[in-house]
C-alpha positions as CSV (number, residue, x, y, z in Angstrom):
1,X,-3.0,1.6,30.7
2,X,-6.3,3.2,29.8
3,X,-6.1,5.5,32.8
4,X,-3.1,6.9,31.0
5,X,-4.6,6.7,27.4
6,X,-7.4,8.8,28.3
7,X,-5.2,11.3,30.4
8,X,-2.9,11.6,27.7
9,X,-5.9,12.1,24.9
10,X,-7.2,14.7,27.1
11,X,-4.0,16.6,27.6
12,X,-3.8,16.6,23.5
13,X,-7.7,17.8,23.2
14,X,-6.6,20.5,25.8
15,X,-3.2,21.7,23.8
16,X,-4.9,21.0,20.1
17,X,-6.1,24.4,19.8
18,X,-2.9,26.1,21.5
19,X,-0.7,24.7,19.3
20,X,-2.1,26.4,16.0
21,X,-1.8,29.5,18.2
22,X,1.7,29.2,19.6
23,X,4.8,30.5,17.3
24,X,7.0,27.1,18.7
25,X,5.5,24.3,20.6
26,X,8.3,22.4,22.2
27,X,6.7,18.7,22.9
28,X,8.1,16.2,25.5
29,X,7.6,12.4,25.8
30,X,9.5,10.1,27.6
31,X,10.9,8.5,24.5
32,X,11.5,9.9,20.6
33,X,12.8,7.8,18.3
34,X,13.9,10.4,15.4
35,X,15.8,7.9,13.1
36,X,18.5,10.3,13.0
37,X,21.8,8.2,13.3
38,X,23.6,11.0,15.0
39,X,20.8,11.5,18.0
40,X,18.5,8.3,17.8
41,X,17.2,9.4,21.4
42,X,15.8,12.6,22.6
43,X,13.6,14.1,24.8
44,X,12.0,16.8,23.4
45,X,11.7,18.5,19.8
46,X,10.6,21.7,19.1
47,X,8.4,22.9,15.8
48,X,7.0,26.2,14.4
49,X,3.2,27.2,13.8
50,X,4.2,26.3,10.5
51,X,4.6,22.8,11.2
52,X,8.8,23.3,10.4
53,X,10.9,21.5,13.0
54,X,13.3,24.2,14.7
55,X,15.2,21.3,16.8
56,X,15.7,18.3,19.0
57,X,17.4,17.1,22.1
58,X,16.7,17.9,25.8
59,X,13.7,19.6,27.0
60,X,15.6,22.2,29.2
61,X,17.7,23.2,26.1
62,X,15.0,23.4,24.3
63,X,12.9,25.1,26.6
64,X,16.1,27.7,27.1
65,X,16.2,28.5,23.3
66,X,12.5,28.8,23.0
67,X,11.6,30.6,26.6
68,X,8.0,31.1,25.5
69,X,7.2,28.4,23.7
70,X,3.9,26.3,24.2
71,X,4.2,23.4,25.9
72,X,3.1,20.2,25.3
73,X,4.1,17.5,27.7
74,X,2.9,14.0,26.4
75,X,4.4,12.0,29.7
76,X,5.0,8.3,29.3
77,X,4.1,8.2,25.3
78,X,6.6,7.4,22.7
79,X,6.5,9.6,19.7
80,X,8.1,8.4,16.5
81,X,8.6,9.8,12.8
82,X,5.3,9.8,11.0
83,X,4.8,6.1,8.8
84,X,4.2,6.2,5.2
85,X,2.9,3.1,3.5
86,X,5.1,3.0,0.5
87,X,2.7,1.2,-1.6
88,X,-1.5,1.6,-1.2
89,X,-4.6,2.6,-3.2
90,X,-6.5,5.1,-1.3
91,X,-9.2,5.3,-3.3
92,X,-9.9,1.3,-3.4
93,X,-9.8,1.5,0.6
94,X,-12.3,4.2,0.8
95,X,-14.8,2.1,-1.7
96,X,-14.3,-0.6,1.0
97,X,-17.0,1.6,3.0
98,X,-19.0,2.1,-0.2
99,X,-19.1,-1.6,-1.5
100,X,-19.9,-5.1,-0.4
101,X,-17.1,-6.2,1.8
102,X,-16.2,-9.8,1.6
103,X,-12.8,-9.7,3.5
104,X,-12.8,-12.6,5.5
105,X,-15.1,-14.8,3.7
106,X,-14.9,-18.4,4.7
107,X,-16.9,-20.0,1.7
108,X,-18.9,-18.5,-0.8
109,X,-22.5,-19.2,1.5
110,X,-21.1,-16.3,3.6
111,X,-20.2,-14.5,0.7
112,X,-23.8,-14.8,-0.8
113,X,-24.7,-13.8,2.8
114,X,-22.7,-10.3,3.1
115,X,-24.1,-9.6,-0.3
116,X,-28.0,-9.9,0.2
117,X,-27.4,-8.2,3.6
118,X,-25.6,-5.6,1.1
119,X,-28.1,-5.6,-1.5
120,X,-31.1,-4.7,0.9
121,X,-30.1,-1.0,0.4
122,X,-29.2,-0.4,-2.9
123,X,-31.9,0.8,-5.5
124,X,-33.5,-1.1,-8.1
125,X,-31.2,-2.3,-10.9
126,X,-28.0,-0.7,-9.4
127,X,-25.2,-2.3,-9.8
128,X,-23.6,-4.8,-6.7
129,X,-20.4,-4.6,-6.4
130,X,-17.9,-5.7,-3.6
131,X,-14.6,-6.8,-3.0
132,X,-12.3,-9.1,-0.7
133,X,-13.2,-12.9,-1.4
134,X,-10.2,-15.0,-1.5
135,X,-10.6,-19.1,-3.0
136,X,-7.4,-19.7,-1.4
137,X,-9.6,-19.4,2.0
138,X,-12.1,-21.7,0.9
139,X,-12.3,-25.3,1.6
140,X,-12.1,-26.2,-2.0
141,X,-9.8,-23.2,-3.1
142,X,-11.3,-23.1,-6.5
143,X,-12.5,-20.4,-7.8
144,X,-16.4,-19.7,-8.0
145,X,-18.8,-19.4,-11.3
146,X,-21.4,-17.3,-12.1
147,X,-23.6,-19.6,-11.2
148,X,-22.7,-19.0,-7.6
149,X,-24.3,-16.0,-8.0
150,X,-27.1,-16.3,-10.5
151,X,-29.2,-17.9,-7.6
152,X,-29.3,-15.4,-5.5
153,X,-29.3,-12.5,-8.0
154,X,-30.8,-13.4,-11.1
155,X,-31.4,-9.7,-11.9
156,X,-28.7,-7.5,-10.7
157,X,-25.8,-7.2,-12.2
158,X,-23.1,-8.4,-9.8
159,X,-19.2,-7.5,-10.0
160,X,-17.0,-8.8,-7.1
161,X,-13.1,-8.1,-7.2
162,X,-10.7,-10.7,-5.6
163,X,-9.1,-9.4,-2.6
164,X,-5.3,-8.6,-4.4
165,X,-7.7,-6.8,-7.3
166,X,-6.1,-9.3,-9.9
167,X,-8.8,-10.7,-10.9
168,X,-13.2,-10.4,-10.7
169,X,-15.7,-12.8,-10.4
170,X,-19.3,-11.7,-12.2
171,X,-22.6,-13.2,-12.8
172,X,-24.6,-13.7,-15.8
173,X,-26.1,-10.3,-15.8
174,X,-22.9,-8.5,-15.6
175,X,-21.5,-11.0,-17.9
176,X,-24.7,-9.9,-20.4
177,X,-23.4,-6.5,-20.1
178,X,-20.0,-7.1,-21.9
179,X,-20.0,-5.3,-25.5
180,X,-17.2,-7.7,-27.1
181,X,-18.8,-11.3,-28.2
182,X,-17.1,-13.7,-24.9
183,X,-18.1,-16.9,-26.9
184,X,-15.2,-18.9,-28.3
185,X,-11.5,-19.0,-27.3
186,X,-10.5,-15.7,-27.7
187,X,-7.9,-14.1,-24.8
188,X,-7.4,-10.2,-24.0
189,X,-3.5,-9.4,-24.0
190,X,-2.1,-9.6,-20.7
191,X,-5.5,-11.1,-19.0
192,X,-7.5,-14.7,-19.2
193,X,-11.2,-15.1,-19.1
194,X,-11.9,-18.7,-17.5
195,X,-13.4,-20.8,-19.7
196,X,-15.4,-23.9,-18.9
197,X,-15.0,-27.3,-20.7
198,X,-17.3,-26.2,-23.6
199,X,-15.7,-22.7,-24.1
200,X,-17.6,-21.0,-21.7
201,X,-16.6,-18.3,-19.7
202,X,-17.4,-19.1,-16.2
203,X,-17.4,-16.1,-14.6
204,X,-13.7,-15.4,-13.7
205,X,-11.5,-12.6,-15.4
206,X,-8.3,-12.6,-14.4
207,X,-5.9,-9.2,-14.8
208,X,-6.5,-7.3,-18.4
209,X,-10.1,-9.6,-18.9
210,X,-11.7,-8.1,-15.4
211,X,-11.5,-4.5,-17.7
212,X,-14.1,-5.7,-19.8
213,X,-16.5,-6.3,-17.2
214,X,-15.5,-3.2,-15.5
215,X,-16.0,-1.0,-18.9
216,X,-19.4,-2.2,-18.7
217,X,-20.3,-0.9,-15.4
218,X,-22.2,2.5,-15.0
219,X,-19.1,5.1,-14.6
220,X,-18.8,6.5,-10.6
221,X,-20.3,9.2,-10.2
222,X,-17.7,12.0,-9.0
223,X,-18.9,13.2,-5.7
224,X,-18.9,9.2,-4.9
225,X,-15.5,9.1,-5.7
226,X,-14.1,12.1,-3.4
227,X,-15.8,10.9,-0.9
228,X,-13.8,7.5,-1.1
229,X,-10.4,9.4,-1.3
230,X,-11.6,11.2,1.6
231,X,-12.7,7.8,3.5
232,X,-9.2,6.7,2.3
233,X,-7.4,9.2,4.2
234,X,-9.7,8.8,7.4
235,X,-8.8,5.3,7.9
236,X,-4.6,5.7,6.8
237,X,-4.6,8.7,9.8
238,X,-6.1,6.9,12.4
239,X,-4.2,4.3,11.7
240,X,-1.0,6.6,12.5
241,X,0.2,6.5,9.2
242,X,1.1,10.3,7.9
243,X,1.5,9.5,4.0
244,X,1.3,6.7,1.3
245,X,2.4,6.2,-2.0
246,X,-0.7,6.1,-4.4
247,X,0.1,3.2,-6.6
248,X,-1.7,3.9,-10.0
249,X,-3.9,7.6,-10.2
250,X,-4.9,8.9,-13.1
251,X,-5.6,12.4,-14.2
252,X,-9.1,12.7,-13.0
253,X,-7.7,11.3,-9.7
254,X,-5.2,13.9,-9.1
255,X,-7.5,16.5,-10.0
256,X,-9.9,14.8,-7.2
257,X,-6.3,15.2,-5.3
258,X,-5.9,18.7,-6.5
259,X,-9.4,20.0,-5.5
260,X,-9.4,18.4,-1.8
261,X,-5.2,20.1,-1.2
262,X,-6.4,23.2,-2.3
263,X,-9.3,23.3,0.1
264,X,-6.4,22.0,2.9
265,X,-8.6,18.9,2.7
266,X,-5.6,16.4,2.8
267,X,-4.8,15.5,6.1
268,X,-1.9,13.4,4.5
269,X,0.9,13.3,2.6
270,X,0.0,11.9,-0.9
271,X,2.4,10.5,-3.2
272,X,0.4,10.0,-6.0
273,X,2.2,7.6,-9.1
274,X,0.4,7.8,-12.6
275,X,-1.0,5.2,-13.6
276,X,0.5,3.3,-17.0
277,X,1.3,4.9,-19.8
278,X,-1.7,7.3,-19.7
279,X,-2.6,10.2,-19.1
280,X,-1.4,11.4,-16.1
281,X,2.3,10.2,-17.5
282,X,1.2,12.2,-20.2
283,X,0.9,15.2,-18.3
284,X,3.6,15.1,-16.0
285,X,5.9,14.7,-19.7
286,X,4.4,17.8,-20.8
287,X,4.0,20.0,-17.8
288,X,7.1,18.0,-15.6
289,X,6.4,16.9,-12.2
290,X,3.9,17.9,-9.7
291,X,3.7,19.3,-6.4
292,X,1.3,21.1,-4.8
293,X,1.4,24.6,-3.3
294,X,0.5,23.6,0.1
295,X,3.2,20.5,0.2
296,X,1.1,17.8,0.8
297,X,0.5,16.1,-2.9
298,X,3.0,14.8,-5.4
299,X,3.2,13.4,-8.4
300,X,6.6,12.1,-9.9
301,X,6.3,8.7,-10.6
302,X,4.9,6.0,-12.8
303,X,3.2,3.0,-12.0
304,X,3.4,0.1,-14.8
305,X,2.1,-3.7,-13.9
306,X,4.9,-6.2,-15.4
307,X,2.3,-9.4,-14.0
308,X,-0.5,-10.5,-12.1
309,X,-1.0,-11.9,-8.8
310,X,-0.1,-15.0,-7.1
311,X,-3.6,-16.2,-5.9
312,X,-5.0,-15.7,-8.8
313,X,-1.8,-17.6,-10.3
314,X,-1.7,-14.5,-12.8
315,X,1.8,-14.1,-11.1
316,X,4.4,-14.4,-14.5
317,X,7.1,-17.1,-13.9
318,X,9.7,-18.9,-15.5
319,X,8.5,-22.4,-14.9
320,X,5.2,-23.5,-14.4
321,X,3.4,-23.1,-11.1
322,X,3.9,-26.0,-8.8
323,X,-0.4,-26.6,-8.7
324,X,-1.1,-25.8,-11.9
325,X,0.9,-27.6,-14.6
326,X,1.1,-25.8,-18.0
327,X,0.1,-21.9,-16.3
328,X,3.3,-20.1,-16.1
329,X,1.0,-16.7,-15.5
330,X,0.5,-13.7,-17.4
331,X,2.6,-11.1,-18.3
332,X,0.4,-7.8,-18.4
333,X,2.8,-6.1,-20.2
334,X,4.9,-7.3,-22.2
335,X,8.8,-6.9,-21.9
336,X,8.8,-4.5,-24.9
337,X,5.9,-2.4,-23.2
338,X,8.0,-2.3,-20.0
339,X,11.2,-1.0,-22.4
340,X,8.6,1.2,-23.7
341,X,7.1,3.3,-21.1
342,X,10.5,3.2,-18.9
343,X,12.3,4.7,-22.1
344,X,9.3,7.5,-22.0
345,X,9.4,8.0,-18.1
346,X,13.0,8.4,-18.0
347,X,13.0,10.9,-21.4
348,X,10.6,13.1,-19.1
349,X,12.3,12.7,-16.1
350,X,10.2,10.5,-14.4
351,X,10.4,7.6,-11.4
352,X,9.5,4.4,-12.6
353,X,7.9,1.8,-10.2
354,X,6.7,-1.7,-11.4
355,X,4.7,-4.5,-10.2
356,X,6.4,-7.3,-10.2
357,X,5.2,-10.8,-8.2
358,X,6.6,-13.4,-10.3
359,X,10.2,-14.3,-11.1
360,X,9.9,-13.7,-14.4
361,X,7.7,-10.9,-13.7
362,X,10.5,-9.4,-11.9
363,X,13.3,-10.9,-14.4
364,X,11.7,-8.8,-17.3
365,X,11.6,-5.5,-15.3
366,X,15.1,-5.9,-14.5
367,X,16.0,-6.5,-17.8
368,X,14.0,-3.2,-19.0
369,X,15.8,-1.3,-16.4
370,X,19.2,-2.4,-16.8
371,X,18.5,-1.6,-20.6
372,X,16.6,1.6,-20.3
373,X,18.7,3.0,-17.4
374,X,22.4,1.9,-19.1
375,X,24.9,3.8,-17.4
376,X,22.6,5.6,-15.6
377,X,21.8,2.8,-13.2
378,X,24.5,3.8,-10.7
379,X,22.9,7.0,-10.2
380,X,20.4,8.2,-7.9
381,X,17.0,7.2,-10.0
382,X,15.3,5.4,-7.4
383,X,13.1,3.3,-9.9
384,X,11.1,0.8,-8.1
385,X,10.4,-2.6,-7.8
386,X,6.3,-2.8,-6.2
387,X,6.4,-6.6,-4.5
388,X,9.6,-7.3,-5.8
389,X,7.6,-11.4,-4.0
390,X,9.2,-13.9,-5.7
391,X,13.2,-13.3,-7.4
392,X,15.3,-16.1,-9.3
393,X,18.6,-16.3,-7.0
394,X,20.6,-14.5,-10.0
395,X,18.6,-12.1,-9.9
396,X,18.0,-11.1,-6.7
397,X,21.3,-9.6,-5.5
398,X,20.7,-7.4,-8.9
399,X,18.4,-4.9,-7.6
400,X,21.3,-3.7,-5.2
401,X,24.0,-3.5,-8.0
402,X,21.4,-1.3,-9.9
403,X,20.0,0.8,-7.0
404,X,16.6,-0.2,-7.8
405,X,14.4,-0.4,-4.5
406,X,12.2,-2.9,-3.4
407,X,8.9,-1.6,-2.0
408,X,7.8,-4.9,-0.4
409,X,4.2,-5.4,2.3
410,X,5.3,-7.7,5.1
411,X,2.1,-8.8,5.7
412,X,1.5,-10.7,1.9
413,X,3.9,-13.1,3.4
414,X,1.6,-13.7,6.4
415,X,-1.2,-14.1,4.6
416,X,0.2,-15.9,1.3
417,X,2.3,-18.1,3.6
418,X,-0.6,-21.3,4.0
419,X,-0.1,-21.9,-0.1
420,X,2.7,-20.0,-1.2
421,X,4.9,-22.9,-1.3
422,X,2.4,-24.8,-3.3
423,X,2.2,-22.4,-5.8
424,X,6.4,-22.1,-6.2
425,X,7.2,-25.4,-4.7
426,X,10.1,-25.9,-2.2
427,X,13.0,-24.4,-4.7
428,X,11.8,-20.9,-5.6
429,X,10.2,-20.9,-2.5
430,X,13.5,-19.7,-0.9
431,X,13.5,-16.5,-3.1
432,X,10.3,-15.2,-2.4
433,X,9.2,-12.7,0.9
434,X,13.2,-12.4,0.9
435,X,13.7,-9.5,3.0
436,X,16.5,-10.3,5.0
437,X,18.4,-11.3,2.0
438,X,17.7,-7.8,0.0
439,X,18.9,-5.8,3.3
440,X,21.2,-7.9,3.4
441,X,22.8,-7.8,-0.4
442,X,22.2,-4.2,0.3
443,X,19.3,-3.2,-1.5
444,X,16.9,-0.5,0.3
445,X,12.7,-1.5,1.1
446,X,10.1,0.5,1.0
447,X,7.6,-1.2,2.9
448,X,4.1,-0.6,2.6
449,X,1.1,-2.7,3.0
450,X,-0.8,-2.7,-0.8
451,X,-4.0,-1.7,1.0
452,X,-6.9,-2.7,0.6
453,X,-5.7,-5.8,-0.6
454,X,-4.2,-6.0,2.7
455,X,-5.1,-3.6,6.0
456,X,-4.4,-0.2,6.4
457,X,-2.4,-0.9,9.7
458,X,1.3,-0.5,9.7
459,X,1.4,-2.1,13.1
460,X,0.5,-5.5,11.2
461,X,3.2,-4.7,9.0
462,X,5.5,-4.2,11.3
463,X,4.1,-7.4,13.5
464,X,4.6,-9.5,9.8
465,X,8.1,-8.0,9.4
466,X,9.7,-8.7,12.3
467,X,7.8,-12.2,13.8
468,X,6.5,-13.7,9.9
469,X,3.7,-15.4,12.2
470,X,-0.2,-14.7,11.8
471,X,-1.8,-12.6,14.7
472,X,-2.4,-16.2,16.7
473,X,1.8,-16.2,16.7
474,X,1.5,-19.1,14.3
475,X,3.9,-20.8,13.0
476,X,5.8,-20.9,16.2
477,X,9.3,-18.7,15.5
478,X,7.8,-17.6,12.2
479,X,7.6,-18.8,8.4
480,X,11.1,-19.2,6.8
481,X,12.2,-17.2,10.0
482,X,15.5,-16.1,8.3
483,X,13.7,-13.8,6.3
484,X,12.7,-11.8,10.0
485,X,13.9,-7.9,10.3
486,X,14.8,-6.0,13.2
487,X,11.6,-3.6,14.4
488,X,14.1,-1.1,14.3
489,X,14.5,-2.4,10.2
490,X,10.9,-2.7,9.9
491,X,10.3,0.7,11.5
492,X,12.8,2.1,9.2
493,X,11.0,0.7,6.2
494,X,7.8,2.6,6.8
495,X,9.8,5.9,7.5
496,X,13.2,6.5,6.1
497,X,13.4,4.2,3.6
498,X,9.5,4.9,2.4
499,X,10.5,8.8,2.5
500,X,13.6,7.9,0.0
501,X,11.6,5.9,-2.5
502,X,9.1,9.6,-2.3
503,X,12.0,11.7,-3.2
504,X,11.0,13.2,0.5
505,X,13.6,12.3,2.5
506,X,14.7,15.8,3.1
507,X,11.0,16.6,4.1
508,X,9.7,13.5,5.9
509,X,11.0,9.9,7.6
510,X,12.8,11.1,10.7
511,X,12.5,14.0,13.2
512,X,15.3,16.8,12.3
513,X,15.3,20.5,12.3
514,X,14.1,21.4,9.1
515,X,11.7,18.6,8.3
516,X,8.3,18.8,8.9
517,X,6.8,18.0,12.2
518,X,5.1,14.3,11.3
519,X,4.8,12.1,13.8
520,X,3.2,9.8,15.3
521,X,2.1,9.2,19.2
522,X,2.0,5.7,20.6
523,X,1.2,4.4,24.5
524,X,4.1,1.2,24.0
525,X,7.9,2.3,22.7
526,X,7.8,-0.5,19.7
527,X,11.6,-0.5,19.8
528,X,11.5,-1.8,23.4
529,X,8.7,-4.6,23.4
530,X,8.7,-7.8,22.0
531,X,7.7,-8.5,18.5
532,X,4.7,-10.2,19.0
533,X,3.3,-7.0,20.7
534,X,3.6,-4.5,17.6
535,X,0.5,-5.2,16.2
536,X,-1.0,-4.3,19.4
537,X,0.5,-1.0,19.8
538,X,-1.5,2.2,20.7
539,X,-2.2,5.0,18.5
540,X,-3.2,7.8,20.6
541,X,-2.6,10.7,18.2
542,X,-1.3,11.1,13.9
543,X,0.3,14.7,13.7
544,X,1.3,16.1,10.5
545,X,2.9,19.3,9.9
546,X,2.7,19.7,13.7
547,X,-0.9,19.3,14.2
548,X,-3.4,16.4,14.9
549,X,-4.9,15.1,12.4
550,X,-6.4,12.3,14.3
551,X,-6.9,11.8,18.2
552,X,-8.0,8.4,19.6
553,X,-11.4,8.6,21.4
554,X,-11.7,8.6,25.3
């Protein structure tokens, strides 16, 4: 096997260079999956310099339309469409290079131990800042205090997110750095500081609170910030993934968007979503939607958060949670403020795509869009449901009546699955991670993987999707296995169906003349291997508009 990786990295080295010179490459493999229903299978397809695809099927009709085309034989590889994770944050997954990470963290000693090894090279009263930690993880699985932390740093100000980004965990110098008065009872709308027996915050702010920590913080300086975008992208490529869906950008993060595409500095596609009712929504109401010149940046959608997070039990449901009697969650926005900014999106044309974890979560953005949309919800909006995790059973065969899609990361389920059913207990348990059931009431997903709350890789995704097991194979057949896709579903969900929820499906999501030349290059065919070995498949090259962006190493 890596006799024939390096070969095969060598042959694309040798032809990189050719291709941007030749007027049609025609490229052979000995399987390509296009997605297409009416030819699934072919052996060759044949692209422009531009990066247009001109045709598919055999390689000796190919080669007899296109007599002097380059070629570019890739041998025993499997090429399929390019994947798009329909739901990421690729700024937050470049800071995961620029910040403390505590993915992984077992208990908080190791978390204090990533963070002095962290702290050694950061300058005298800067800020330390990291993200990942997850309570659910620890052997207690409650969440930390500030005085965790005020050992260990009694001088910096430290600022952790939680790995879902739902809620923060700070110290007593951060805390010190909060303008508004934290003493008494007081609650921000939509968040919760938590308070100790005497009224004391202890350190947690969960959803809306964590903003008043984060206001405090020294703003990012803008070079900083590009450079995380661009770390963003690095990662998402090599990963083989040729686009994502940007949940939540606002202005100043499209212009960083704007500035890299005009310097042909994306290697991706970028389907950026405003963020809230804000200002990027603003613009795109005055000046309509974006798109850049170059095709490789869009902006027609808005992101809105209905809830919180399950881990953080900010997650809004109807009853209260199954470990925590009395907390029924936190609604972010409130049902009018969903009605609100959906009646705005859809006055100026806009997709709407909401984050909804909870089953009332998800209950009120149904309600806003059955209201907002009226007669229109037969038609071809495409508003979204982000998570779409946990649905009451009436209201879960509702998001196909209404066309709504459910842009759903296979691999929450994996790693939510040790408490999940503590949190909803064993009835409402059944309605959440439902994938099978949505295909099957005949609703389309999006699937994505919410990096960096989760990794970049769509091979885990597709592992979760189609096995529901953790990486040791555990449980054995999978967690609720009736929830299981196909990998041809799963691959469909991070190429077709992701394309669709972009408005790109004439562009992107299969290999057809006319679409762009996205693909991906892979040593196994993951249509022809077991489940279990998807998330071991081998990316060997990431090509968009018919060039490498990324090449494994030899």
């Amino acid at each position: 096997m890596r006799i024939r990786c390096l070969a095969l990295a060598a042959a694309l080295a040798m032809t990189a260079g050719a291709v941007h010179a030749a007027d049609v490459t025609v490229l052979s493999a000995r399987s390509i999956h296009t997605m297409e229903a009416d030819a699934p299978h072919v052996q060759a397809i044949a692209f422009d310099a531009g990066g247009r695809i001109l045709g598919t099927g055999s390689v000796e009709a190919l080669a007899a339309r296109y007599p002097d085309a380059r070629r570019l034989d890739l041998g025993d590889a499997t090429v399929v469409p390019g994947l798009i994770d329909a739901h990421g944050h690729v700024a937050g997954l470049g800071m995961t290079h620029l910040t403390a990470d505590l993915v992984g963290t077992r208990d908080k000693d190791e978390v204090l131990a990533r963070l002095r090894a962290f702290a050694r090279d950061l300058p005298a009263g800067a800020w330390l800042v990291g993200r990942g930690w997850d309570q659910n993880d620890w052997p207690e699985r409650d969440f930390p205090t500030a005085a965790d932390l005020d050992a260990a740093f009694p001088d910096r100000a430290v600022w952790l997110e939680r790995i879902d980004g739902h809620a923060g965990w700070a110290n007593s110098v951060a805390m010190r750095q909060v303008t508004r008065d934290l003493a008494g009872d007081w609650q921000p709308e939509g968040g919760r500081i938590v308070r100790d027996a005497t009224g004391q915050p202890t350190g947690i702010f969960v959803d809306a609170a964590a903003s008043l920590v984060d206001d405090a913080r020294p703003p990012l300086d803008e070079a900083l910030a590009e450079r995380a975008l661009v770390l963003g992208m690095q990662d998402a490529v090599a990963h083989g993934l040729t686009g994502a869906h940007d949940a939540g950008v606002d202005l100043a993060g499209l212009d960083r968007y704007r500035r890299l595409a005009d310097r042909g500095a994306l290697p991706m596609r970028i389907t950026a979503m405003a963020a809230g009712d804000g200002d990027a929504l603003d613009a795109l109401c005055r000046d309509g939607v974006y798109r850049h010149p170059a095709g490789r940046l869009r902006m027609r959608t808005v992101k809105v958060y209905a809830d919180g997070a399950l881990g953080s039990r900010g997650a809004a449901l109807l009853a209260d949670y199954s470990d925590d009697p009395g907390n029924r969650g936190l609604m972010v926005t409130s049902p009018e403020g969903l009605h609100a900014v959906a009646r705005k999106a859809m006055a100026c044309g806009v997709q709407v795509a909401t984050h909804a974890i909870g089953d009332r979560g998800n209950h009120e953005v149904l309600e806003a869009y059955a209201d907002v949309l009226g007669d229109r919800r037969d038609g071809d909006h495409r508003w979204r449901i982000e998570h779409a995790q946990v649905l009451a059973a009436d209201d879960l065969p509702r998001l196909a009546r209404m066309h709504v899609i459910a842009s759903m990361q296979p691999t929450h389920a994996t790693s939510d699955m040790p408490w999940a059913e503590d949190r909803l207990g064993p009835v409402r348990i059944v309605g959440a991670y439902s994938w099978r059931q949505l295909r099957d009431s005949g609703a389309r997903l999006a699937l994505g993987s919410d990096f960096p709350v989760e990794s970049v890789d769509p091979r885990l995704g597709l592992h979760a999707a189609t096995t529901r097991a953790d990486s040791q194979g555990l449980p054995a057949g999978g967690w609720r296995p009736e929830e299981k896709l196909t990998a041809f579903e799963a691959l469909r969900g991070f190429t077709m169906d992701a394309a669709f929820a972009g408005f790109a499906e004439n562009e992107v999501g299969s290999l057809a003349a006319g679409k762009r030349a996205d693909f991906v290059v892979l040593a196994e065919d993951p249509l022809a291997i077991p489940p279990s070995g998807l998330r071991d498949l081998t990316v060997l090259a990431t090509y968009v508009d018919g060039r490498a962006v990324y090449r494994r190493p030899e």
